[in-house]
C-alpha positions, -999 to +999 in steps of 0.1 A: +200-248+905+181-219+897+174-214+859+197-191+838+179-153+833+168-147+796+174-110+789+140-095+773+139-060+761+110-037+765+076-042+749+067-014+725+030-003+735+018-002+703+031-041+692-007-053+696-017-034+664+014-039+638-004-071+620-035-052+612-012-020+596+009-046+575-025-061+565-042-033+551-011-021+532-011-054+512-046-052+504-040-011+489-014-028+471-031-057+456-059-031+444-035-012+428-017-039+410-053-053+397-067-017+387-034-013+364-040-045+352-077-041+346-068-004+329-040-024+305-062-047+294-088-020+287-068-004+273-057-032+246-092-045+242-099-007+229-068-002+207-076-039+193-111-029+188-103+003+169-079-010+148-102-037+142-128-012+129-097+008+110-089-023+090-125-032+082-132+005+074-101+003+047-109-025+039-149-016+034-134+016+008-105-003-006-132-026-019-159+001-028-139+018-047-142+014-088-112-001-105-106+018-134-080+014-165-065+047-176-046+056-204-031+094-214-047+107-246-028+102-277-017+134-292-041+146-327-019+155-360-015+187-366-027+184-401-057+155-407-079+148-438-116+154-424-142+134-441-174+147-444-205+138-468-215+164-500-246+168-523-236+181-554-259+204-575-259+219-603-248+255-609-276+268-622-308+249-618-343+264-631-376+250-641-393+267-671-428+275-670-454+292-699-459+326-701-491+322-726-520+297-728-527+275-755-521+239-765-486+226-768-477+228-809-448+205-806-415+200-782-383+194-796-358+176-766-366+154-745-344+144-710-308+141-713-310+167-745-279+195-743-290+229-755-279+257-759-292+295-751-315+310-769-322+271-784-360+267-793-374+242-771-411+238-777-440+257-793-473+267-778-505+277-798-526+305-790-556+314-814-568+338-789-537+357-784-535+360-817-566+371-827-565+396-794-534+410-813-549+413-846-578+436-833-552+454-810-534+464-844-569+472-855-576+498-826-538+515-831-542+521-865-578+537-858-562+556-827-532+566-850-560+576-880-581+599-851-551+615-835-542+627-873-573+646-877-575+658-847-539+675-850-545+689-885-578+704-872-561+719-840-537+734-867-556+750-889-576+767-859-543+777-846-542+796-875-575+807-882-574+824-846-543+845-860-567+864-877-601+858-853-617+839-876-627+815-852-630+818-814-603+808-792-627+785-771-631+765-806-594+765-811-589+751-776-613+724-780-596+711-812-561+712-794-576+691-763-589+669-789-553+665-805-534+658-772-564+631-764-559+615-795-523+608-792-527+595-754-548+569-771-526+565-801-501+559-766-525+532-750-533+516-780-495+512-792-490+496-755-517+470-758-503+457-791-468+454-777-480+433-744-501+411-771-471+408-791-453+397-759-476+367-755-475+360-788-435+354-785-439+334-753-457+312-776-420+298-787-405+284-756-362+291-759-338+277-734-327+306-709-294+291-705-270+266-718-272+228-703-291+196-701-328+191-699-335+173-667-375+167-667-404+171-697-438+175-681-454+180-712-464+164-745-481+175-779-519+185-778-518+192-738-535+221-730-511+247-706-523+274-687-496+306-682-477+311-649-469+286-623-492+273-593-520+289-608-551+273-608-556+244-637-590+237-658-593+199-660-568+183-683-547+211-682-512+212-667-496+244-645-468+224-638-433+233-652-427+226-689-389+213-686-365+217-662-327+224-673-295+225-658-261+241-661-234+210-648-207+220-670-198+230-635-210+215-603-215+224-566-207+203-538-223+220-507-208+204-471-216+211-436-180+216-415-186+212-380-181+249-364-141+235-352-130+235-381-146+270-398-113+286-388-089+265-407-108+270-440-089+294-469-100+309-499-094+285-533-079+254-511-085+220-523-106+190-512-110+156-531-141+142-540-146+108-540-178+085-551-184+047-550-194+047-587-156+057-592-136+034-567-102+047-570-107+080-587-103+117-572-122+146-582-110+177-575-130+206-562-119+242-554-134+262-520-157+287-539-175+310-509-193+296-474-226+310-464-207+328-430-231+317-403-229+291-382-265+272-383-278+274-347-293+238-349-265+219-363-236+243-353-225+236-385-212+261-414-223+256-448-191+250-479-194+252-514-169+236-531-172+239-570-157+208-594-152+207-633-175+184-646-175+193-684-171+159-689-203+152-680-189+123-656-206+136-629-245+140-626-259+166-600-279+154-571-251+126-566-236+117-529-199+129-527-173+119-499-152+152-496-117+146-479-100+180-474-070+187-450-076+213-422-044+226-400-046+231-362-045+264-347-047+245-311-035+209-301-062+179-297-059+149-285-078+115-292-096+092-270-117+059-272-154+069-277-162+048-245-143+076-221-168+103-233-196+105-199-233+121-213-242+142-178-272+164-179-250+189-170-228+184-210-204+162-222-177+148-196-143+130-194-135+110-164-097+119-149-079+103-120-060+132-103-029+131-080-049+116-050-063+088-068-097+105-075-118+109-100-124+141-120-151+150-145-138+176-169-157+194-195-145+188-232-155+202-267-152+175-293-143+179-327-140+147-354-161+114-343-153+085-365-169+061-340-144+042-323-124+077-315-130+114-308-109+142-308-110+166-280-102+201-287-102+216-253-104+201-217-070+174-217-033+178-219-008+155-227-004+145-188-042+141-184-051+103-170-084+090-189-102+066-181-111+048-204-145+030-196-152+053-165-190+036-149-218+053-151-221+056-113-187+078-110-191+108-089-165+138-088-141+132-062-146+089-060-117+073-049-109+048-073-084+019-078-062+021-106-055-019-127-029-026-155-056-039-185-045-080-189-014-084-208+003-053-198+038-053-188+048-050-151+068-019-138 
């Protein structure tokens, strides 16, 4: 039996080279597939990487950043009692000096003595004075005895030349001689009052009602006229006494240039001292000096106080409480928020954004633990309170609660 016919179909020509076609097209593929894969994980790695850095770059600031505790000002009264340290003086205040030389006669009050004007406080001998006065008297009345003559002898010339008797060149002598004498008569007549002066200034009277504050002198001493003139040995140019008028007292304070504003004619401040714990004195605003002292920016008060009593003693240290009213609001802070910069005085904010802002304030009352500020905060202003020295204008910071605070 012959074996059955298998039908085969034609052979493509190109059959011998379909397995190397398929073969190639795997391996593009598998290249493809491994560069997306390689290109993913790039691409994670990177991403991780960045985010990586991004977190420890937060987390770098986040922990550079100063934590700060702020607190918004607390809002200044719009009337306060400043308290600010006086001297009191007496009104009027003079030393009293010799106006003659001599040796002191007697003195009759001693410190602490009240006198009044025109009182006689101590006497001065002079011997020479008064024998310089003596012949001064002397020389008038011999002045006054020549200009006489001379003006009865100019007269009766006058008249003789009515009648020619005697030439007028005689005549005119005679009247020369009459006006000389009564220029001397003149110059004489001065010298004996300016003796007579120095011999009053032998008695020593008080110029003024008060209290004698200081005797430099004592019986016998010898005192030489005017004051910081040269002394002999022994002898004293110092002042004689001193008095003062404290029937009335001064009380001079320097107010801070703030508060020059808010001061008004006659108002009131209270006077307090330690030698009179729970007492007030009262003293009235009597005039300021009107400047502003450059060095202190201060303005000089003068509040005067009744002290007829004689309670208070001038030189004394007064506390003087007086209310002032605010033309502008302030606002107080701790003293610890106040930054010294070389460029002024600053105050450490926190803004919106969580920065940090130095503002430039002007300060009014310092009691120590506070300050007001008169310009530079508002009400919604965030201080803080003990901003570090390190603390640069636009610092992030990190804003804590203080211990104890309650939670939002």
């Amino acid at each position: 039996m012959s074996e059955p016919q298998h039908s085969r179909q034609p052979e493509n020509p190109t059959s011998p080279h379909r397995p190397k076609a398929l073969s190639a097209g795997r391996a593009v593929l598998l290249l493809l597939v491994v560069a997306a894969v390689a290109a993913v994980l790039a691409a994670t790695g990177i991403l991780g990487r960045k985010r990586a850095q991004a977190a420890v770059a937060d987390n770098t600031a986040a922990l550079a950043a100063p934590t700060v505790i702020v607190n918004p000002p607390a809002l200044g009264q719009p009337q306060q009692e400043i308290l600010l340290p006086g001297s009191l003086e007496a009104y009027t205040d003079s030393p009293i000096y010799a106006r003659t030389s001599g040796y002191l006669k007697k003195w009759y009050f001693d410190i602490g003595a009240h006198v009044r004007k025109g009182q006689l406080l101590a006497e001065i001998e002079s011997p020479e004075v008064d024998q310089q006065l003596a012949q001064a008297q002397a020389d008038l009345a011999t002045a006054e005895t020549n200009a006489g003559n001379a003006k009865t002898q100019a007269g009766r010339y006058q008249e003789l030349l009515k009648s020619d008797s005697v030439s007028k060149l005689d005549t005119e002598n005679f009247a020369t001689q009459a006006a000389a004498g009564n220029t001397t008569v003149k110059s004489a007549l001065a010298n004996v009052q300016r003796l007579q002066q120095l011999v009053g200034f032998e008695k020593i009277y008080a110029p003024f009602s008060g209290v004698i504050t200081a005797r430099n002198i004592d019986t016998g001493q010898l005192i030489n006229a005017g004051a910081g003139q040269g002394a002999s040995e022994g002898s004293t140019n110092n002042e004689l006494f001193h008095l003062a008028a404290s029937q009335t007292l001064r009380v001079f304070v320097n107010l801070p240039q703030v508060y020059s504003q808010s001061l008004k004619p006659g108002m009131a401040a209270d006077l307090t001292f330690k030698e009179f714990p729970g007492r007030k004195f009262v003293g009235k605003l009597a005039r300021t000096s009107r400047q502003i002292d450059p060095a202190s920016r201060t303005l000089l008060v003068e509040f005067d106080v009744d002290n007829r009593r004689g309670e208070l003693f001038p030189g004394a240290y007064a506390e003087v409480h007086f209310k002032t009213v605010e033309t502008a609001p302030s606002y107080i802070i701790p003293v610890s928020a106040l930054m010294f910069r070389s460029e002024g005085l600053r105050v450490a904010v926190v803004d919106a954004n969580e920065e940090a802002k130095l503002v430039p304030v002007t300060v009014g009352r310092d009691d120590g633990a506070t300050v007001q500020i008169v310009s530079g905060l508002d009400a919604n202003s965030r201080v803080i309170q003990s901003p570090p020295d390190s603390l640069i204008e636009g610092e992030k910071v990190e804003i804590v609660k203080p211990a104890g605070s309650p939670h939002p």
